[in-house]
N, C-alpha and C positions, 0 to 999 in steps of 0.2 A: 467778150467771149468769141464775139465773128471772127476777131485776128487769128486764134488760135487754129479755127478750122479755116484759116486763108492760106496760112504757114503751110507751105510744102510739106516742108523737114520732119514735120510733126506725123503729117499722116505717111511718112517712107520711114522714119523713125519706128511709127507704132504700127506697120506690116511688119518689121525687123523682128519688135517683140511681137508680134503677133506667130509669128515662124517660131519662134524662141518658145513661148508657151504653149506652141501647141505640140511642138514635137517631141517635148516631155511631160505631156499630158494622155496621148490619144492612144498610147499601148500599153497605156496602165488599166481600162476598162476592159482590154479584150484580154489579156494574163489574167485577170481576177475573175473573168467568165468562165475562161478556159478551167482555172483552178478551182473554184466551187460549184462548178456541173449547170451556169447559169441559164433558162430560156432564153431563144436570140430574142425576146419581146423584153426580157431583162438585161440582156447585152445593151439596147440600141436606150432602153433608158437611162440606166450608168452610166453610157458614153455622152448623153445629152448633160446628166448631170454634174458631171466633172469638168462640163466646157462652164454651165452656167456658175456654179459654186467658184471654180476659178477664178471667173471675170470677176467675181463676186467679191469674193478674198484679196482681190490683187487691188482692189478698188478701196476697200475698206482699209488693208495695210498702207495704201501710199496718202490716205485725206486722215485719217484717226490713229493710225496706227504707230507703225516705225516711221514715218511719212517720206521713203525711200524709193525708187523705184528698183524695187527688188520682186520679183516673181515668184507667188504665193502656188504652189503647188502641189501633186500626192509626194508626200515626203516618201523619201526613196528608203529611211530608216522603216517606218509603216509599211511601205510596200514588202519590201526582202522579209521582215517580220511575218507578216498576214501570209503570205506565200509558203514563207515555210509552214507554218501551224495547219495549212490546207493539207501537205501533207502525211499529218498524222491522222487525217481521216482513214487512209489504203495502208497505211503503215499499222496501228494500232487495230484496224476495226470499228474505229469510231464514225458515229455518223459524219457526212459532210455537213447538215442542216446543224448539228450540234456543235460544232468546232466553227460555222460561222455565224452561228446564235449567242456562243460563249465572245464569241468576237466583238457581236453587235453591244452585247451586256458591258463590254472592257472600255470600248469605245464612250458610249455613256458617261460610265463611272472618269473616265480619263481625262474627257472633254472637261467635266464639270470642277474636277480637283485643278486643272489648267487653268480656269477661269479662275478659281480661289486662288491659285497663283500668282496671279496678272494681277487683281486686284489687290490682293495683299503686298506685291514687291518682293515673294522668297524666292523668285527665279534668278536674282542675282548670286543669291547662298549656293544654289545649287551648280551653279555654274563652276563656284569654287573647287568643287570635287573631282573636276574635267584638266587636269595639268597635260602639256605635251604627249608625255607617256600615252596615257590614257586614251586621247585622240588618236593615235597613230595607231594603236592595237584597233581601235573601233574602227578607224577607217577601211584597214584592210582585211578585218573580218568581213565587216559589212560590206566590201565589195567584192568579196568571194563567195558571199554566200549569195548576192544577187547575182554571181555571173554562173553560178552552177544552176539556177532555176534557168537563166537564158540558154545556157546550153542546151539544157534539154529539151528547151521549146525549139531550137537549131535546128537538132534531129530527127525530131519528132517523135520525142518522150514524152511519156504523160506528164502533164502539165501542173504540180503541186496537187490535189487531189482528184482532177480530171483522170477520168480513165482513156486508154488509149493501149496502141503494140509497146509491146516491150523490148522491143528491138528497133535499130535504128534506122533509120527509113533515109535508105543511100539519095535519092533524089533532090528531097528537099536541104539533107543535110549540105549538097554537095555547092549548091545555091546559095545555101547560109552563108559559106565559107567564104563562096565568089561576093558576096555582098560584102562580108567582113573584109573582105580585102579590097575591095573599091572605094566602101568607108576612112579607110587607114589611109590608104594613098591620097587622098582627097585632103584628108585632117593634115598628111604629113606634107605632102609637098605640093598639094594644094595654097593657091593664094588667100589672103586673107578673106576675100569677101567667099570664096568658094568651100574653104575651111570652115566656118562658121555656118553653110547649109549642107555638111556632108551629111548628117544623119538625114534631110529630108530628101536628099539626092538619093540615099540608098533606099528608099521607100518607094521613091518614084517608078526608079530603074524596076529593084526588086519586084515590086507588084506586079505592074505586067508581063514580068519574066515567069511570077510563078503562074500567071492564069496561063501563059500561052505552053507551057511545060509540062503542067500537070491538071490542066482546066480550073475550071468552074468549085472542082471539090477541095478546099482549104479547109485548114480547120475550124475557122469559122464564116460563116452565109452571111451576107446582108439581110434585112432584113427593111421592110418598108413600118414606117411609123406618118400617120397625119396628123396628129397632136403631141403633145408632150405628154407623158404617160409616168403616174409614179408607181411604183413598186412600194411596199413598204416591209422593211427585213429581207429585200432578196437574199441574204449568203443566207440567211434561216430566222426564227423567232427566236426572242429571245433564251438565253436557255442560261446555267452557272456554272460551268466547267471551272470550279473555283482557280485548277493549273495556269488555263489560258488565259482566263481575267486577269491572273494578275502576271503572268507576262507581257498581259498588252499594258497593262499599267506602268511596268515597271519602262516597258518600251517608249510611254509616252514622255518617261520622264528624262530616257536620253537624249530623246529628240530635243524637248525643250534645250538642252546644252547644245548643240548644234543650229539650234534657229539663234541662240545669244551669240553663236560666234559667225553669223552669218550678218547680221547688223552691228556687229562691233568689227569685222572685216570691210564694213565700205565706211565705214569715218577715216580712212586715209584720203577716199574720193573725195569725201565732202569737209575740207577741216574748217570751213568758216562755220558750219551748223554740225557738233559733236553730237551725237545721238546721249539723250537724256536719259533720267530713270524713269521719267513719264513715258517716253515712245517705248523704253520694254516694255510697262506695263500695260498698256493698251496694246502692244504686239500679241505679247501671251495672251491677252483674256480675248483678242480676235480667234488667237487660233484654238484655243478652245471652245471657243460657238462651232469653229471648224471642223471640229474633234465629233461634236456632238451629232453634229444632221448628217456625217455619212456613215455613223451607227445606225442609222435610221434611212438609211438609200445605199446601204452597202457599197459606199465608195472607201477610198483611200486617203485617210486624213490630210488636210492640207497646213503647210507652213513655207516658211519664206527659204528660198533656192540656195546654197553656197556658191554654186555654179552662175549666181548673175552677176558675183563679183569680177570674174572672167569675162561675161559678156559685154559689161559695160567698158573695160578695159579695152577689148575689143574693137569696138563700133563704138569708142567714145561719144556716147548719147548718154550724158552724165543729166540732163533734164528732164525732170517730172512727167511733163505734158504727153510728149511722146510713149512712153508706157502707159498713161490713161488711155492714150486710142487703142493704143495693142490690146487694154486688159477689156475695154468696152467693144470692142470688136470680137473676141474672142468670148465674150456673155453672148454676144448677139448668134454667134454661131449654135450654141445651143440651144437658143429658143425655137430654132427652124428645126423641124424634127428631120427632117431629109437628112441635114449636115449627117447627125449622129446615127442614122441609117447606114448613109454611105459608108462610112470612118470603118464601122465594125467588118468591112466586108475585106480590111487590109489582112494576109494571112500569117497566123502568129507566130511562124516561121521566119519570115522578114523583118516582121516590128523587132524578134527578141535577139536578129543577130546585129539589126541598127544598136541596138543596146549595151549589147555587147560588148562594142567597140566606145560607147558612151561610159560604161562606168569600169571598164580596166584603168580609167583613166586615174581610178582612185588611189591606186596603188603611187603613183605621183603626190599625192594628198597626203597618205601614211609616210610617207618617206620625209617630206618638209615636216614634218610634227616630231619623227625621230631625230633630225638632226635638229633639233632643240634640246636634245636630252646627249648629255655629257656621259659616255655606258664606258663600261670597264669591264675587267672579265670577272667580276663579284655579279653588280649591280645590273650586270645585261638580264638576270633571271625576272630582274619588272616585268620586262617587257616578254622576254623569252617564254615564261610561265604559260599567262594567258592567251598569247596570241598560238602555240603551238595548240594547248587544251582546246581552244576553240575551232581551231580544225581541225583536230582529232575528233574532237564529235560533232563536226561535219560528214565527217566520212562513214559515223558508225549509222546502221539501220535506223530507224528510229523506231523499230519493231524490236530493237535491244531493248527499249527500255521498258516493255511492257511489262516486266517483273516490278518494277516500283512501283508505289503507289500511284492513283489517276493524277493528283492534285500537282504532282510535282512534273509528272514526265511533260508535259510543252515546256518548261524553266527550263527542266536538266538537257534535254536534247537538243536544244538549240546553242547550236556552239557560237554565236556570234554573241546572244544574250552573256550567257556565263564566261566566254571571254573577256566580255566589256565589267560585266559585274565582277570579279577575280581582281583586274586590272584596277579599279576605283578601289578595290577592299583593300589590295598590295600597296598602292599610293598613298593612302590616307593612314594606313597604321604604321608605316616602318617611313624613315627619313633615309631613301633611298639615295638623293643627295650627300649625304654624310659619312654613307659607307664609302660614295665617290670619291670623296675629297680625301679619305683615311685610307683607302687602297691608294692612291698617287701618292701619298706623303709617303708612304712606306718604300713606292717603288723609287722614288726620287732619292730617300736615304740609304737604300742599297747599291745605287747605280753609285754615291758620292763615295761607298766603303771598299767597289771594292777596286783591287790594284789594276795598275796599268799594264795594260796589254806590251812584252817586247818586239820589237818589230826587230828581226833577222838580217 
């Protein structure tokens, strides 16, 4: 054991991930304070618990789990989710303690069916339902629907059910935008090891740009904590908004198809050890323990990153060791209650335009998943169908839908769910394939009929 902490590479390896998890960890506490109206004594608890549970998750994933060094974190499907549903509090009327008590109830239930998953082996079945198509509409919903809550954290729009002006507040927005574009430049013609820290560069910068601009007053305070402090149900008590329950349900169950293609995307890395049907099944039944305790400390469920397939590729640190320091360094940060004091005082203005620039990246992601799929001008309605539906109600109120029923409108109004659900319903009942192959034979037997063009 002494060797390993003798090894250099190991402890400059697990600062790498340590930079790597934390900077898709620490703006996920202060959006979900922002959006469910949280005390900063419930801010600076969240942010301790999402370092500790982290460490935690990433420790259990890589010794019992997928045994990978892949980065267990708030799933970004979860996060865009939970965010939207905040704001059908201001949208509908509904309380915020209700819509995050209906959350904390979904969470529960969701964890615990994952577990029954894991242990049983159906996460393979369900995986089957996810074909190219399918992935590629998910992807770029799901990354429009996260980048329009960034937006408005940019500008300084209410933040998912936080209240705030309703107008766009030129100062900060104008910061945002200088930030999104220091980020970009960085990413693009930035060098490798410079690229790989733009998001924490744009934080750095950011930050003291906005205190010395607009002071001390951000949208959200520091706050001092000397112990570690739990909360219990911060977004609210439990409560049965049967709608929301079972959109976070239905949520958990896409996720689980993204965390299967997130460890079956590094067995290219590693092809002497193929990842087995044991490492899913103790993946899934971790991340359902996952599932379960941030129903119970109102964090944002954790599971394994897609994005560390990229990283590793990157900074080629394709060994184990190295990511146990990161992920063990990154628990230890939580347990000092200072860290997660400090962390919340970054202003949600800067975290959401770093982010910004983090998940338009997705739209890169939808587009490798569509050029898997062979489209025609029959067969494009797969894709065309849900993926327009799903922005279209993005766009609409979410105050349109308060003539339907309670039980349905979080389903219906969320365009990213119903897109993805539409998309799995279109793929699974019509051989979308088949209409492919019978429009090209048609087109190929008319091109043979008909006569030669005279050339003059």
């Amino acid at each position: 054991m002494t060797k390993y902490f003798k090894n250099v590479d190991n402890w400059l390896g697990g600062l790498q991930w340590l930079m790597y998890i934390f900077i898709n960890t620490v703006v996920v506490p202060i959006t979900m304070g922002a959006a469910f109206n949280l005390s900063q004594a419930e801010i600076v608890s969240t942010m301790q618990f999402s370092f500790i549970l982290g460490g935690i998750a990433c420790l259990l994933q890589v010794f019992i789990g997928h045994r990978r060094p892949i980065m267990d974190g708030p799933s970004g499907l979860w996060w865009g989710v939970l965010l939207a549903l905040s704001s059908l509090a201001a949208a509908q009327g509904m309380p915020i303690a209700e819509v995050g008590g209906s959350i904390a109830t979904g969470l529960i239930i969701t964890g615990i069916l994952t577990v029954i998953i894991g242990l049983t082996g159906l996460g393979y079945y369900l995986e089957k339902l996810f074909n190219p198509s399918v992935m590629g509409v998910f992807m770029l919903l799901f990354g429009v629907s996260l980048c329009i809550s960034f937006f408005k954290g940019m500008v300084g729009l209410p933040f998912g059910g936080g209240e705030g002006p309703t107008e766009i507040q030129i100062g900060p927005a104008i910061l945002s935008f200088v930030i999104v574009s220091l980020v970009l430049i960085l990413t693009i013609r930035g060098s490798n090891k410079l690229s790989q820290y733009a998001m924490l560069i744009g934080i750095i910068v950011g930050w003291p740009a906005y205190l010395l601009l607009f002071g001390s007053d951000a949208q959200l305070t520091g706050g001092t904590a000397n112990s570690l402090e739990i909360f219990w149900f911060p977004l609210g008590s439990p409560a049965w908004n049967i709608g929301i329950i079972l959109t976070v349900v239905i949520t958990g169950m896409l996720n689980l198809s993204k965390q299967y293609g997130s460890i079956k995307g590094t067995d290219p890395l590693y092809p002497d050890s193929p990842s087995t049907s044991k490492d899913y099944r103790n993946s899934f039944t971790i991340t359902g323990v996952m599932t379960i305790l941030p129903g119970f400390l109102g964090l944002v469920p954790y599971s394994p990153f897609v994005s560390s397939i990229g990283f590793i590729q990157q900074t080629k640190i394709y060994e184990r060791m190295p990511f146990i320091f990161g992920a063990a360094m990154f628990f230890i940060m939580g347990v000092i209650p200072q860290f997660g004091s400090f962390f919340t005082m970054i202003p949600l203005s800067v975290g959401c335009a770093v982010l910004f620039v983090s998940y338009v990246q997705l739209f890169g992601s939808a587009w490798d998943w569509f050029k898997l799929v062979e489209f025609n001008s029959l067969n494009i309605y797969r894709a065309a169908i849900p993926m327009f539906l799903g922005l279209v109600l993005m766009a609409v109120p979410a105050s349109a839908f308060a003539s339907l029923p309670g039980y349905v409108q979080p389903l219906l109004s969320s365009g990213l769910l119903m897109g993805t659900i539409i998309s799995i319903a279109m793929e699974n009942l019509m051989n979308w394939d088949k209409v492919g192959a019978t429009i090209s034979n048609n087109i190929g037997k008319n091109i043979e009929k008909e006569e030669p063009v005279n050339k003059l």
